[in-house]
C-alpha positions as CSV (number, residue, x, y, z in Angstrom):
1,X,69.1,115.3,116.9
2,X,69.1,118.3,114.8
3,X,70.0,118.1,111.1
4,X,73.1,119.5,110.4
5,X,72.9,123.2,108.2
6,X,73.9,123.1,104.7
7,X,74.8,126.1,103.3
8,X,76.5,126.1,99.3
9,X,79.2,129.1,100.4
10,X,82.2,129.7,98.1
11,X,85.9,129.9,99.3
12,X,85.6,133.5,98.7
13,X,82.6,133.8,101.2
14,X,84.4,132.1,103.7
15,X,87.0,133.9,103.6
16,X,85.5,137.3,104.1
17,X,83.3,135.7,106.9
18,X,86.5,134.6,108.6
19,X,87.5,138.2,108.2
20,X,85.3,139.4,110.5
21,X,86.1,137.1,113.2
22,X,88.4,138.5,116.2
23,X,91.5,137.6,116.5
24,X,90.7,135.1,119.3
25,X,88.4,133.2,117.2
26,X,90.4,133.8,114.0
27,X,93.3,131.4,116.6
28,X,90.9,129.0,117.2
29,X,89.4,128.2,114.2
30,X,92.7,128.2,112.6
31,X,93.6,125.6,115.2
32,X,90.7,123.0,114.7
33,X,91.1,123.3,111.2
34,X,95.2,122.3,111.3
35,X,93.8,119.1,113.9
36,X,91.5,118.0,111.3
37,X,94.2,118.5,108.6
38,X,96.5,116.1,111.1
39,X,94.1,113.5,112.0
40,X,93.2,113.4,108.3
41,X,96.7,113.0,107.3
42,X,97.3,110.5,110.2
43,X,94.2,107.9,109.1
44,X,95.3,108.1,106.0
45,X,98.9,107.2,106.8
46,X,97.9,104.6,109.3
47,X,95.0,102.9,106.3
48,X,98.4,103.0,104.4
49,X,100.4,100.5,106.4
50,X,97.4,98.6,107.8
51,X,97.7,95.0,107.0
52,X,96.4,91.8,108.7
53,X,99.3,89.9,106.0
54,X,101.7,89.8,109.5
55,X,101.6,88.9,113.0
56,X,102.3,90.6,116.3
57,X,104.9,87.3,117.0
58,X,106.2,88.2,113.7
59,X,106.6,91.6,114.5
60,X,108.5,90.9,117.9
61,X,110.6,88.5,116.4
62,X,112.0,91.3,113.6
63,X,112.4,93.7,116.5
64,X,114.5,90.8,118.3
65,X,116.3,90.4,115.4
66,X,117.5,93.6,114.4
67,X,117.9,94.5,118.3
68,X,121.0,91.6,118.2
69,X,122.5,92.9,115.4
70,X,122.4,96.2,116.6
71,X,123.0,95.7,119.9
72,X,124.8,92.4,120.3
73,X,122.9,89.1,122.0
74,X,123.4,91.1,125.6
75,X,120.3,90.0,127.7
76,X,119.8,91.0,130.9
């Protein structure tokens, strides 16, 4: 494998590299670049609740819980 390129470019540089771009490939780029702002949001969101403190029963149990006060002790 190929090292990866590193080039020191400034936002400006970018930018007016972008510029140039068609429209097609203007699209596209803007659309990775707002998936890698998701899935960066997204890990970060799901390191944020990440715990090992609780268990799945545990978890199943609240649900049941909440589910019969909501919803009565109806089972089907």
């Amino acid at each position: 494998m190929k090292p990866a390129l590193q080039i020191n470019l400034s936002f400006q540089q970018i930018l007016a590299v972008v510029r140039q771009l068609p429209a097609e490939q203007k699209r596209k780029l803007s659309k990775t670049l707002e998936k890698d702002i998701i899935d960066s949001k997204l890990t970060r969101l799901l390191k944020t609740f990440k715990t090992s403190k609780i268990t799945e029963d545990e978890i199943l149990n609240e649900v049941d819980f909440v589910r019969s006060k909501l919803y009565g002790s109806k089972k089907d």
